[in-house]
C-alpha positions as CSV (number, residue, x, y, z in Angstrom):
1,X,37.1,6.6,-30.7
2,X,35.9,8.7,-27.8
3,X,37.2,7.7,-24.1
4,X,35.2,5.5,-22.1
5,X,32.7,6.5,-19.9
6,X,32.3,6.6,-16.5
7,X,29.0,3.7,-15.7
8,X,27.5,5.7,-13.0
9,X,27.1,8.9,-15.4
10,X,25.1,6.9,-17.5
11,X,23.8,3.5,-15.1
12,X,23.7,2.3,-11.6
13,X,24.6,-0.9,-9.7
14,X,21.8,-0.7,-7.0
15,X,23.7,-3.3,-5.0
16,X,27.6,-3.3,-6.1
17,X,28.6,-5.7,-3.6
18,X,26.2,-8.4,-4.7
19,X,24.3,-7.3,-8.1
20,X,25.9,-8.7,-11.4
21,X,23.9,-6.4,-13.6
22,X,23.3,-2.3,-13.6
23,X,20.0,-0.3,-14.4
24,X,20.5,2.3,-17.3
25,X,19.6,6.1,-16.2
26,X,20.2,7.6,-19.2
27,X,17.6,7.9,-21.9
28,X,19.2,4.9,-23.6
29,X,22.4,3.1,-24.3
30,X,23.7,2.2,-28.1
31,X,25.6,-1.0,-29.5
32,X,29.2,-0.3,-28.9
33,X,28.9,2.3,-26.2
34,X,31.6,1.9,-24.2
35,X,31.9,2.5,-20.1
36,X,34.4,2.4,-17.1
37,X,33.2,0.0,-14.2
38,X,36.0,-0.6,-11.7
39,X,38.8,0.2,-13.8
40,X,37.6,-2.7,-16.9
41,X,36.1,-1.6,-20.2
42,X,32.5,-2.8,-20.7
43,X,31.3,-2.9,-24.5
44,X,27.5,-2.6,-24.6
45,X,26.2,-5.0,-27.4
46,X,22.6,-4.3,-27.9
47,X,20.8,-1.0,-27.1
48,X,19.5,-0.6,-23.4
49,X,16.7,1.8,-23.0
50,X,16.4,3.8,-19.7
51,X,15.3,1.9,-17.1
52,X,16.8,-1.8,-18.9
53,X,19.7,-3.4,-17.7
54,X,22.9,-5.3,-18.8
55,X,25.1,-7.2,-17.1
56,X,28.3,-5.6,-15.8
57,X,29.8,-9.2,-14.8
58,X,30.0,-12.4,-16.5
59,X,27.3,-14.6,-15.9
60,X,27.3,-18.8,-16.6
61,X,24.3,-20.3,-18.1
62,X,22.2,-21.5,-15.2
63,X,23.5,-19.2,-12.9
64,X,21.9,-16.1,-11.0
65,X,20.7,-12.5,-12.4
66,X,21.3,-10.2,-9.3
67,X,19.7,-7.0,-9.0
68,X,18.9,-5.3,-5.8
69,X,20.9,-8.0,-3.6
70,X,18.5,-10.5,-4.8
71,X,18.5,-13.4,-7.5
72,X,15.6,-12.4,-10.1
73,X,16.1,-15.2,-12.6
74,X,18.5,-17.5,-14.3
75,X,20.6,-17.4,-17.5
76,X,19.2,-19.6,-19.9
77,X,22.8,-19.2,-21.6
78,X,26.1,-17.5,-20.6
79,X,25.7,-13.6,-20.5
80,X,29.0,-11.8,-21.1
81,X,29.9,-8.0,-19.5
82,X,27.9,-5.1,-21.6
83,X,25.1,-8.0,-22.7
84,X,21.6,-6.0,-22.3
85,X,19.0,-8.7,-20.3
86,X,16.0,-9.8,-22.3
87,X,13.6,-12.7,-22.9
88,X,16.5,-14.1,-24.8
89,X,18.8,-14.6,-21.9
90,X,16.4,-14.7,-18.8
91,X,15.0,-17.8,-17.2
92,X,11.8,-16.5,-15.0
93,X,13.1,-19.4,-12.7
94,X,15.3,-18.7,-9.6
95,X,18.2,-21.1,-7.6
96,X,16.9,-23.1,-4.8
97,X,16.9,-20.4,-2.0
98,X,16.7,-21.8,2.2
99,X,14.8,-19.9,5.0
100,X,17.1,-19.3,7.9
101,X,14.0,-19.3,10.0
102,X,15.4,-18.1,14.0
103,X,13.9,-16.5,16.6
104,X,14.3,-13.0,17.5
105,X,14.1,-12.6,21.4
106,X,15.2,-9.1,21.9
107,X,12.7,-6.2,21.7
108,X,12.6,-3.6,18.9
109,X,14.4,-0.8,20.1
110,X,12.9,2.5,20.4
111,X,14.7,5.7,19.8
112,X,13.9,8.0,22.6
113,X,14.1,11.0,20.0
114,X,11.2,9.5,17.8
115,X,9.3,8.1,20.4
116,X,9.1,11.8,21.8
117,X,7.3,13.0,18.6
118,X,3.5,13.3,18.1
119,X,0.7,14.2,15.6
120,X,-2.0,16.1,16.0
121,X,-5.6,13.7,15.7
122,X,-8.8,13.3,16.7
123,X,-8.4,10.9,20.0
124,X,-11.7,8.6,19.8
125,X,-13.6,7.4,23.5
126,X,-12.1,3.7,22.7
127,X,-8.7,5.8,22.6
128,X,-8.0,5.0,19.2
129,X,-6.9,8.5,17.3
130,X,-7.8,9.4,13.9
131,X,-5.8,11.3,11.6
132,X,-9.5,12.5,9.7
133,X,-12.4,13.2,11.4
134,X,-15.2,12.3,8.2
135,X,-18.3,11.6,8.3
136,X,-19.1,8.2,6.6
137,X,-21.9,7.3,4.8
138,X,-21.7,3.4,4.5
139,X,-22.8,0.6,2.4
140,X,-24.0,-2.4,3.1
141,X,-23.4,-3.9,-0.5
142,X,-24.0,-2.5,-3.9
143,X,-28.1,-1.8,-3.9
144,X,-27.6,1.0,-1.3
145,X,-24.5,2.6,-3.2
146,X,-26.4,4.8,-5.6
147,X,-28.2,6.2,-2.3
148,X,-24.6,6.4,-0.5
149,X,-22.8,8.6,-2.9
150,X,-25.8,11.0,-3.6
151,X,-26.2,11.5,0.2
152,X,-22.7,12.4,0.4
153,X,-22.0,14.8,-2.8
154,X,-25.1,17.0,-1.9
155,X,-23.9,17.2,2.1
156,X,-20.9,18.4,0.5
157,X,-22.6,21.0,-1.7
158,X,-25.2,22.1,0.2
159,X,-24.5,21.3,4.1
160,X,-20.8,21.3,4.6
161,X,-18.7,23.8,4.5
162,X,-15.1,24.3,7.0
163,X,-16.1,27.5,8.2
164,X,-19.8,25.5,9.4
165,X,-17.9,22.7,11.0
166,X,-13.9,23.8,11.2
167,X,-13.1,20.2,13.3
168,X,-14.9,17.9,10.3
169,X,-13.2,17.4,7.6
170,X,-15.8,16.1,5.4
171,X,-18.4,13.8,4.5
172,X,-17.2,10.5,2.3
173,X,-19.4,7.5,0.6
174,X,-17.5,4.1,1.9
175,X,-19.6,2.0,-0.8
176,X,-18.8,-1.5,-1.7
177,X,-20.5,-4.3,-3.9
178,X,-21.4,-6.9,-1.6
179,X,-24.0,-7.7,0.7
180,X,-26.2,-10.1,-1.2
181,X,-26.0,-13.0,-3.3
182,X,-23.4,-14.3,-1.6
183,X,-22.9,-18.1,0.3
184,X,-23.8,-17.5,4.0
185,X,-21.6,-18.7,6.9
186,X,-17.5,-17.8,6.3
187,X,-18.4,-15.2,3.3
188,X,-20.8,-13.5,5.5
189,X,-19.0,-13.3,8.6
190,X,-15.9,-11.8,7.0
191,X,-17.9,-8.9,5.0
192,X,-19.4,-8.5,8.5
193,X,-15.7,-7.9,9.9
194,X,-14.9,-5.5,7.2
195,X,-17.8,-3.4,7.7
196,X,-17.3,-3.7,11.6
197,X,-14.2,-2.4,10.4
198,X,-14.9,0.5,8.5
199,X,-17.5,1.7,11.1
200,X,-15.0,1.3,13.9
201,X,-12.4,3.0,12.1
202,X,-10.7,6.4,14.1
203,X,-10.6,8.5,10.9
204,X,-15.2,8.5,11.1
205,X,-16.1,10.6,13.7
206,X,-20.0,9.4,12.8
207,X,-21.7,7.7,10.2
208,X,-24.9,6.3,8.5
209,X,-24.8,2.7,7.7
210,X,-27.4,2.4,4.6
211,X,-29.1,-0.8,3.5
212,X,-31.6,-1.2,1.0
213,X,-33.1,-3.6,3.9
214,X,-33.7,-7.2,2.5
215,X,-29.5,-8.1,1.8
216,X,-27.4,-10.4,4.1
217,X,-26.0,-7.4,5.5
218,X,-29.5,-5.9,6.2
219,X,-30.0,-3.8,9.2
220,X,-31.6,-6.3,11.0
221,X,-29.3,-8.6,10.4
222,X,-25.4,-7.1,11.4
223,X,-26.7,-3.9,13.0
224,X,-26.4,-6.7,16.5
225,X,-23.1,-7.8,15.4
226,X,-21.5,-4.1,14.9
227,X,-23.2,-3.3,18.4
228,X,-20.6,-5.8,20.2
229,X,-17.8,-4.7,17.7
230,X,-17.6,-0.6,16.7
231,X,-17.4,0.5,20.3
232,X,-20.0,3.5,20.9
233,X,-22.4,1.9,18.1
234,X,-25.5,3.7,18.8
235,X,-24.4,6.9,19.5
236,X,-20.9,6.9,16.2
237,X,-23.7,5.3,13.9
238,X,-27.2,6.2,12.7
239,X,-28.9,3.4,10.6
240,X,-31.1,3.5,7.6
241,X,-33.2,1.3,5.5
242,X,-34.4,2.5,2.0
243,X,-37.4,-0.1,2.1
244,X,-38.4,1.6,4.9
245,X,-38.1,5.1,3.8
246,X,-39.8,4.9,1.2
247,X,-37.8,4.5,-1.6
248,X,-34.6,6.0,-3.1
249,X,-35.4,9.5,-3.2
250,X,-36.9,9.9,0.3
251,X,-33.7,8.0,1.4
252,X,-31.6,10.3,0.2
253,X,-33.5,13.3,1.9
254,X,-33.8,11.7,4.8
255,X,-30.0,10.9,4.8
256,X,-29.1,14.3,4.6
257,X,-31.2,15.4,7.8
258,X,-28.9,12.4,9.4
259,X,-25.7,14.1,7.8
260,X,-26.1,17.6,9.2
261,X,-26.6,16.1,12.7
262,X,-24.0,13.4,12.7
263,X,-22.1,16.8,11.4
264,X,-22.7,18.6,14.9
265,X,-22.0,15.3,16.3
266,X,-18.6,14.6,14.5
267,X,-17.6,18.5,15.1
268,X,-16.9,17.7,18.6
269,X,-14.0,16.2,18.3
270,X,-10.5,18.3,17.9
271,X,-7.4,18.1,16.9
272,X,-4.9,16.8,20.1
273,X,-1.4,16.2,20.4
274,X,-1.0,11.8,20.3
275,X,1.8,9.7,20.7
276,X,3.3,8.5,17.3
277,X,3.0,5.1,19.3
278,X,-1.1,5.5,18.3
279,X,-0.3,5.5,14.6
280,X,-0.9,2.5,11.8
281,X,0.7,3.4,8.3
282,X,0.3,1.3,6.0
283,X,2.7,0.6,2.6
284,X,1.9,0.0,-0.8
285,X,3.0,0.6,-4.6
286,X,1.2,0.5,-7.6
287,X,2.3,2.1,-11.2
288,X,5.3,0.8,-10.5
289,X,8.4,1.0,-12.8
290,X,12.2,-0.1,-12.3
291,X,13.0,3.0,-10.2
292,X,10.3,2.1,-8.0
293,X,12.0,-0.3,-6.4
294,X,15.8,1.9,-6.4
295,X,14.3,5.0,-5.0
296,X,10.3,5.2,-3.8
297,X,10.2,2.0,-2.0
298,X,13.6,1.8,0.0
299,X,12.8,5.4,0.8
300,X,9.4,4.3,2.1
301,X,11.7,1.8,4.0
302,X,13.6,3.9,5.8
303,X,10.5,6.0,6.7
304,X,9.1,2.4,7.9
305,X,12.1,1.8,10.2
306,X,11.9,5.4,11.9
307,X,7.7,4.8,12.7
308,X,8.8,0.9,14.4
309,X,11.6,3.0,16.0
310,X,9.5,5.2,17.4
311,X,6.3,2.9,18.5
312,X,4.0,2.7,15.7
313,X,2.9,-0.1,13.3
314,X,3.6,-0.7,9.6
315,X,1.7,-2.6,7.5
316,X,3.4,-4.3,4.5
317,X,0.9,-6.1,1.6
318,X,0.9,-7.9,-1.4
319,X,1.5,-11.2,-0.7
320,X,1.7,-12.6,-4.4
321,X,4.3,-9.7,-4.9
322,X,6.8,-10.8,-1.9
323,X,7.5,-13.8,-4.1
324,X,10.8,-15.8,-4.3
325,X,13.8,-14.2,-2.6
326,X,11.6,-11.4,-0.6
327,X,9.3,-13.5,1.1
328,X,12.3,-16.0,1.7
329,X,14.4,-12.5,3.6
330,X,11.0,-11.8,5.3
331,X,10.7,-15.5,7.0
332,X,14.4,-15.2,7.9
333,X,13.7,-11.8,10.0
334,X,10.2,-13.0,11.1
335,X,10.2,-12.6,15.2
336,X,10.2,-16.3,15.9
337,X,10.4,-19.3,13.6
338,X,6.5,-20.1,13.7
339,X,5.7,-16.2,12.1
340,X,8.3,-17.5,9.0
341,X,6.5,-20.3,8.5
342,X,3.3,-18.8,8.2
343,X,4.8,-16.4,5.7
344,X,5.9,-19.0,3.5
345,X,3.0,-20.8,4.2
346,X,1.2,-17.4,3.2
347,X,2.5,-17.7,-0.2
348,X,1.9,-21.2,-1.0
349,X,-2.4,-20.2,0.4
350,X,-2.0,-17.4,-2.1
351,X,-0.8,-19.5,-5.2
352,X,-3.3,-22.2,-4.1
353,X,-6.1,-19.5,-4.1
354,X,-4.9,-17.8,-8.0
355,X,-4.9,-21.9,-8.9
356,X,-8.5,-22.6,-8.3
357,X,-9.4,-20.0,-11.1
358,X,-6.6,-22.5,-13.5
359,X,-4.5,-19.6,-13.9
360,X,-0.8,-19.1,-13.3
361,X,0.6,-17.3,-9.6
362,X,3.5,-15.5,-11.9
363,X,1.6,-14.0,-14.2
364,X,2.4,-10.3,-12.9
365,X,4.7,-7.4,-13.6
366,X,1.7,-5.9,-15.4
367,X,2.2,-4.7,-19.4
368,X,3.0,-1.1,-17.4
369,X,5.5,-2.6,-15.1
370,X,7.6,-4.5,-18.0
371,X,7.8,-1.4,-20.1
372,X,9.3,-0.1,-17.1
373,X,12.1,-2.6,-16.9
374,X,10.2,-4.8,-14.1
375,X,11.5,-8.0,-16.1
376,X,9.8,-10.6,-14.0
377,X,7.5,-11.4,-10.5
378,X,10.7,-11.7,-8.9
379,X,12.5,-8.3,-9.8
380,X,9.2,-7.1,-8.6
381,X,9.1,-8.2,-5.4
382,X,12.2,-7.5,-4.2
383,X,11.6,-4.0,-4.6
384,X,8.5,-4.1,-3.0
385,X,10.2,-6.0,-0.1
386,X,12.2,-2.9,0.2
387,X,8.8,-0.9,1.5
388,X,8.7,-2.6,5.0
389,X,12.4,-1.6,5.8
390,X,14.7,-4.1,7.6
391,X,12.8,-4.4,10.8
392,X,11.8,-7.3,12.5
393,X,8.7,-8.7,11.2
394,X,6.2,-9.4,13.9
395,X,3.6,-11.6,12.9
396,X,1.0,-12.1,9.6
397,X,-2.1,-10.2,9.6
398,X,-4.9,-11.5,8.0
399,X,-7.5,-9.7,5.4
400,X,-9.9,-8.0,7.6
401,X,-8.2,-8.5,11.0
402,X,-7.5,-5.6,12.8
403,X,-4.6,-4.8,13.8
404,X,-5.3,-3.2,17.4
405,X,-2.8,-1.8,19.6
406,X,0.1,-4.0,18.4
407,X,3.5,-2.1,17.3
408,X,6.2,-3.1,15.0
409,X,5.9,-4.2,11.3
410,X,3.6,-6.6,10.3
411,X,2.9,-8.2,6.7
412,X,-1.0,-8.3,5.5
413,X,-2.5,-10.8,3.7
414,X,-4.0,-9.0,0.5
415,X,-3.7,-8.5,-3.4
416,X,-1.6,-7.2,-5.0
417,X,-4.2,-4.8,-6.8
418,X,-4.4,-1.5,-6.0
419,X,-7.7,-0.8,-5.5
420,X,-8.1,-3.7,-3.0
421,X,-4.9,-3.8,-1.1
422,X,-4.9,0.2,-0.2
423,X,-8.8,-0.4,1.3
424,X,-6.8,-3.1,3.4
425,X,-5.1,-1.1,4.7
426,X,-7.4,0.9,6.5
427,X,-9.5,-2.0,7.2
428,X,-6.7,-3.5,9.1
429,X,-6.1,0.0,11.2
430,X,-4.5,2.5,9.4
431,X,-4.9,5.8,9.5
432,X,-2.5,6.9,6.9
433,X,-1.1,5.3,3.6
434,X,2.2,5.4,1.9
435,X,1.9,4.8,-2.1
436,X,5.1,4.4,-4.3
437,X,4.6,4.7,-8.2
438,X,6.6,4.8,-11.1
439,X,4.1,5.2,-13.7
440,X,1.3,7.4,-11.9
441,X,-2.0,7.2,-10.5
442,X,-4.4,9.2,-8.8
443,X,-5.5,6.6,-6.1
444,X,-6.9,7.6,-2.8
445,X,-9.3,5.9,-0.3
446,X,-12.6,6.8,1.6
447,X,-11.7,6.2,4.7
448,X,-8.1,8.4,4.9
449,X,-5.0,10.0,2.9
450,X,-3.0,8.5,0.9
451,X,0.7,9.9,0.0
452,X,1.8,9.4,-3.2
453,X,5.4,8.8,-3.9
454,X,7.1,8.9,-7.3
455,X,10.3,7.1,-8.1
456,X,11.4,9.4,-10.8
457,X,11.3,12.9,-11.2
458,X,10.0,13.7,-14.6
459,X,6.4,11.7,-13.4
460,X,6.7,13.9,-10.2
461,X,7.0,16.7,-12.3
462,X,4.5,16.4,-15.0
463,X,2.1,14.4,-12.8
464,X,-0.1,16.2,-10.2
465,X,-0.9,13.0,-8.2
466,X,2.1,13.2,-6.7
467,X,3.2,14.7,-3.1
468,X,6.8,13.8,-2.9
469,X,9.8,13.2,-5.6
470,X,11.7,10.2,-4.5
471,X,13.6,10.5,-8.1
472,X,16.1,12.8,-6.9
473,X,18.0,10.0,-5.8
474,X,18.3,9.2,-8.9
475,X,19.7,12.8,-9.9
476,X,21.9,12.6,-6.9
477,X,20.2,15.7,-5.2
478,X,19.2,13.4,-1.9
479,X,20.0,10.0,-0.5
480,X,17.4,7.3,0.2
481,X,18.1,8.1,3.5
482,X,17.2,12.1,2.9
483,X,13.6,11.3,1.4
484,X,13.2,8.7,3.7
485,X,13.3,11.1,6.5
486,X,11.4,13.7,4.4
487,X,8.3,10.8,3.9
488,X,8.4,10.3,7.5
489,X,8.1,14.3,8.2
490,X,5.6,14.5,5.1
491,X,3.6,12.0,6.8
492,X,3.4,13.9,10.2
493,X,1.8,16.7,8.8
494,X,-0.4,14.8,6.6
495,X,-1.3,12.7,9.7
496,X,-2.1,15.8,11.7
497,X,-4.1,17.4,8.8
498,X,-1.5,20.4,8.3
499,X,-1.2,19.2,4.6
500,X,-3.4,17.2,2.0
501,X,-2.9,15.1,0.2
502,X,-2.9,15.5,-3.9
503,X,-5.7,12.9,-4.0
504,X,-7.5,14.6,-1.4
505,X,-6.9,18.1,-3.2
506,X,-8.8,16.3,-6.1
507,X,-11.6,16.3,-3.9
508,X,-13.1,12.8,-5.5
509,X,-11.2,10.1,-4.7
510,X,-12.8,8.1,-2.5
511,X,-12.2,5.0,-3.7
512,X,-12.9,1.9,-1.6
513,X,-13.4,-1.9,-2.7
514,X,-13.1,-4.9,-0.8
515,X,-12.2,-8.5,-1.6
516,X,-15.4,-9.7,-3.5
517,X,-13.5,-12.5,-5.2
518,X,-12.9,-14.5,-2.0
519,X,-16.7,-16.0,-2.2
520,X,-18.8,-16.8,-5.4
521,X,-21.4,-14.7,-6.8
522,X,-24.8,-16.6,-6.4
């Protein structure tokens, strides 16, 4: 019989001073294979596919899986060493876990080093700085997006161009599927903020605000609200009513006569050295897959930690993936005991809310992410934990608030859906977005880049969504704490518009959605 084999030529124990079972990295692992882990001979007794685990310690019926430092489920019967884990031996059910909740008193430190970097971006009157300077063509709800899109693909046909207007860097349709049959009072006000939002935002240098004229988000009707909160309203924003231009077609042309002046407008504005103390970047993962969680998302972290170190913001969201013992670490570094309460108390809103529609707060990984070995909610969500780092967490931000000149790292109240929670994003401040995936995606957003990070390197190989291959940590080519360092340079030059990003490349992905679900449909 050959000689053992050395685990971590073939597996790895993310955690080895806490985790009880190891992740496969090779392409699989037969009955009987035999490995060395700390000097004892594990026999493995089922095959383990890549990305799979087995347990590398004996574990008692009722007690604790451990992977990434955190408990992820229960044994419904005793596990012995080499045992792969499966629906036949996990318990989606986790020990009781305490919140520590403490105040933290002393200030984030700032490295002097970091602090002393900048970007280059387009510094707005307010003094907000964008890392695009577009010009938006905005919605307000779905009967003025048809008009919205067509207005901006023909200004980027037949009036744009870099060499025309070298400091713009393009013209984008922000569309969303709101704006009528909706209940007035709360639902209205808050699709008010998020368009207040969008116009406001650093990364528009100028933009139309189309309506078809008779919605709840007419003209008439938020134009006086947006006045008192996008600062510079009248001059940043040009309005226009299809009723009253009449009709679609004559819209559109009209449009595009707004679009090459807003163009002049927008063109204006150029790029300036800023403080990294001006930036927002906001986290998120999607795709995701068990390496997500080993390699993408702590490098994200570490990224994270270098922008609070050095005055920024970071936006973590997800809230129904920062579920058991994530959201419980998260309380336990809040800044004071109040901001872990209304963490935990985050969650409980968030499982109240998936209730009212009689379905069930765990039902997520996705089919994707348990192919990928993302067992359970709770496997999940510790990795995606891992994308906010390990600095103190400074308060919860709700949907659609924005996020202002605060610094630090802050957790926002969102979905865990992609196509929702990276518009968040950006609605809450950000200027630039940090996406993990293990599976792929070609995700961007209308109102700024997105950087795509893959966990393993055969997606960021074949896959040409992707800017940056987190999976050689996973080849042993580079240390979490190596990409880490290369996201935070990567984002730097994406921030200051020396690099695109692959979904910008594409040139189409614009996408955008907000929150529609929050109100009913009348």
């Amino acid at each position: 019989m050959a000689e053992a084999q050395a685990l971590e030529d073939v597996a790895i124990v993310i955690r080895p001073e806490k985790d009880n079972i190891a992740v496969v990295t090779a392409d699989f692992l037969d009955r009987g294979r035999e490995l060395l882990c700390h000097g004892a001979v594990i026999t493995i007794s089922g095959r383990v596919l890549r990305g799979q685990s087995f347990a590398v310690r004996p574990v008692p019926k009722g007690q604790a899986f451990v992977s990434l430092g955190d408990p992820i489920g229960l044994a419904s019967r005793a596990v012995e060493p080499g045992e792969p884990i499966d629906e036949s031996n996990l318990e989606d059910r986790l020990p009781r876990l305490t919140v520590r909740y403490r105040d933290h008193r002393e200030p984030t430190p700032i490295d002097p080093e970091l602090a002393a970097l900048s970007f280059d971006g387009y510094v707005r009157p307010d003094g907000t700085v964008g890392t695009r300077n577009f010009v938006g063509v905005v919605t307000s709800g779905m009967c003025s997006s048809t008009e919205a899109h067509e207005i901006a693909s023909r200004a980027m046909r037949e009036i744009y161009s870099r060499q025309k207007f070298p400091n713009v860097d393009g013209v984008v349709p922000v569309s969303q599927e709101s704006g009528c049959g909706m209940p007035d009072g709360h639902a209205v006000e808050l699709l008010n903020t998020l368009l207040a939002d969008t116009l406001r935002h650093p990364n528009l240098g100028a933009a139309i605000y189309i309506d078809l004229g008779c919605g709840k988000t007419c003209v008439e009707c938020s134009a006086p609200i947006f006045q008192q909160a996008v600062p510079d309203y009248s001059r940043r924003v040009v309005n226009l009513t299809i009723q009253h231009s009449g009709g679609s077609r004559k819209t559109v042309e009209r449009g595009l006569e707004m679009v090459e002046k807003l163009l002049q407008q927008a063109n204006q504005f150029a790029r300036q050295p800023a403080p990294l103390s001006k930036l927002t970047v906001g986290t998120k993962c999607g795709g995701s897959d068990r390496w997500s969680g080993v390699t993408a998302n702590p490098a994200v972290g570490v990224a994270a930690d270098m922008f609070v170190k050095a005055g920024a913001a970071v936006l973590l969201p997800e809230i129904p993936e920062l579920q058991g013992a994530a959201m419980v670490d998260l309380a336990g570094r809040a800044r004071t005991r109040e901001v872990g309460r209304k963490l935990m108390q985050a969650l409980k809103r968030y499982q109240r809310y998936v209730e009212t529609f009689g379905d069930d707060f765990r039902d997520n990984p996705s089919p994707g992410n348990i192919k990928g070995g993302l067992y359970n909610i709770y496997l999940k969500s510790s990795g995606v934990k891992a994308k906010g780092g390990s600095s103190i967490v400074e308060d919860l931000i709700e949907y659609g608030e924005w996020l202002g000149d605060r610094k630090g790292l802050y957790v926002l109240y969102t979905p865990g859906y992609d196509q929702i929670s990276t518009p968040a994003l950006f609605l809450s401040g950000a200027q630039v977005a940090l996406f993990t995936t293990g599976r792929g995606t070609g995700i961007g957003c209308a109102l700024g880049p997105v950087v795509k990070i893959g966990s393993n390197t055969p997606l960021a190989r074949m896959n040409g969504d992707i800017d940056i291959d987190a999976g050689t940590v996973l080849e042993k080519k580079a240390s979490i704490e190596d990409v880490g360092r290369q996201i935070f340079q990567e984002t730097l030059e994406v921030a200051s518009g020396r690099k695109l990003t692959r979904a910008e490349q594409a040139g189409y992905h614009t996408e955008f959605k907000i929150w529609e679900s929050l109100w009913p449909a009348l």
